[in-house]
C-alpha positions in Angstrom: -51.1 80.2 18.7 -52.7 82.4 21.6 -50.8 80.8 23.9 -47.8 81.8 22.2 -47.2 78.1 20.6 -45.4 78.4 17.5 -47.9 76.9 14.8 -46.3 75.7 11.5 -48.5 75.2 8.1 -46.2 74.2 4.6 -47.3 76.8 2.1 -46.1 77.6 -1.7 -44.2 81.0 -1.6 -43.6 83.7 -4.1 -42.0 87.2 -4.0 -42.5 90.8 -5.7 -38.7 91.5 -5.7 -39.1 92.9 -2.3 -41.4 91.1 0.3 -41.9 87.7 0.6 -46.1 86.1 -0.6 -48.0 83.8 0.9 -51.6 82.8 -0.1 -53.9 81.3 2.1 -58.0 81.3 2.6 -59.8 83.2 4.9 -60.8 81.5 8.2 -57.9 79.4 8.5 -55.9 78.8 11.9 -52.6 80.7 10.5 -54.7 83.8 9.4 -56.1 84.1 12.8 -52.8 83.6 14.5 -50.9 86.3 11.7 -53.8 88.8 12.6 -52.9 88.9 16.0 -49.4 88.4 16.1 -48.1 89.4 12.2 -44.2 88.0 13.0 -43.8 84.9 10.8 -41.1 82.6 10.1 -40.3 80.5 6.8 -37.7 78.0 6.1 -36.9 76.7 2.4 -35.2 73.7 1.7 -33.3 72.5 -1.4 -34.8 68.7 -1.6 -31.4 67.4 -3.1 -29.3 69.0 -0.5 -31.7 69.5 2.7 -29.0 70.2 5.4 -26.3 72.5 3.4 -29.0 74.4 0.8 -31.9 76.1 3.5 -32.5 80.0 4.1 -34.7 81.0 6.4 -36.6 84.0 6.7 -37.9 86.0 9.4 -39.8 88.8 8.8 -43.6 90.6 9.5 -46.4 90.5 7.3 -47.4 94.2 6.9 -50.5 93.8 4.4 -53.2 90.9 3.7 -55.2 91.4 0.5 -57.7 89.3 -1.1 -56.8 91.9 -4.3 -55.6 89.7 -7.5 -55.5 86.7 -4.7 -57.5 83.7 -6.9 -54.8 84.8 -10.0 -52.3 84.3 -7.1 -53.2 80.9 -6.5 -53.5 79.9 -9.6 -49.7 81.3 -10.8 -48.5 79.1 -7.4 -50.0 75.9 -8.7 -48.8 76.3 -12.1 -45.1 77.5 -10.9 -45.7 74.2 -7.9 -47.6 71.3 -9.8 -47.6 72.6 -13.4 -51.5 72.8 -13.3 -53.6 75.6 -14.0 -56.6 76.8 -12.3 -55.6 75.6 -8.5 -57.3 72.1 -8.3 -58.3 72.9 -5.1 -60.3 76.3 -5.4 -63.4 76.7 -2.6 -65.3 79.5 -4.0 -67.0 79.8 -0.7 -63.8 80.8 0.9 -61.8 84.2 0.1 -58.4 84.1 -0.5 -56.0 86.6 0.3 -52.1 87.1 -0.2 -49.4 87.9 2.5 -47.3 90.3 2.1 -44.0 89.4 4.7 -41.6 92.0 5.3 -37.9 90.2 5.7 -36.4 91.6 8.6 -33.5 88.8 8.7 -32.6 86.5 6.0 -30.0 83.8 6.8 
């Protein structure tokens, strides 16, 4: 946050083989914050196995791109819920894709 908070949102997650993609709408509190501070932090959990099966990620996000963005979404909700378009599509709103640099992975 501005104050230098940490501010935490759950998001689906993807990858291109070498950063790590978030997609999100325009507008929102954690596009603000990664605009002005890009250093992010993920954690992924194994649902069966919570405490042994995590990695967590700590990287930068060194491009936002509404390019190819709504496809995004709708690839997430298929690989997430099984359901394609995204259900929840605002077509007032631009999406856009993160692209996180890992700088550690543990």
């Amino acid at each position: 946050m501005e104050d230098g908070s940490p501010q935490i949102s759950p998001v689906w997650v993807d990858t291109d083989g070498e950063h790590v993609l978030i997609n999100t709408e325009e507008g929102r509190v954690k596009t603000n914050n990664i605009r002005r501070d890009p250093r992010v932090a993920i954690g992924i959990y194994d649902a069966a196995n919570p405490y042994t099966r995590v990695l967590n990620v700590r990287g930068t996000v060194v491009d936002i791109t509404s390019e190819n963005a709504r496809d995004h979404i709708d690839a997430l909700s298929e690989k997430y819920n099984g359901v394609r378009p995204y259900a929840r599509h605002n077509a007032d709103r631009n999406r856009l894709i993160m692209k996180i640099r890992p700088d550690r992975i543990y």
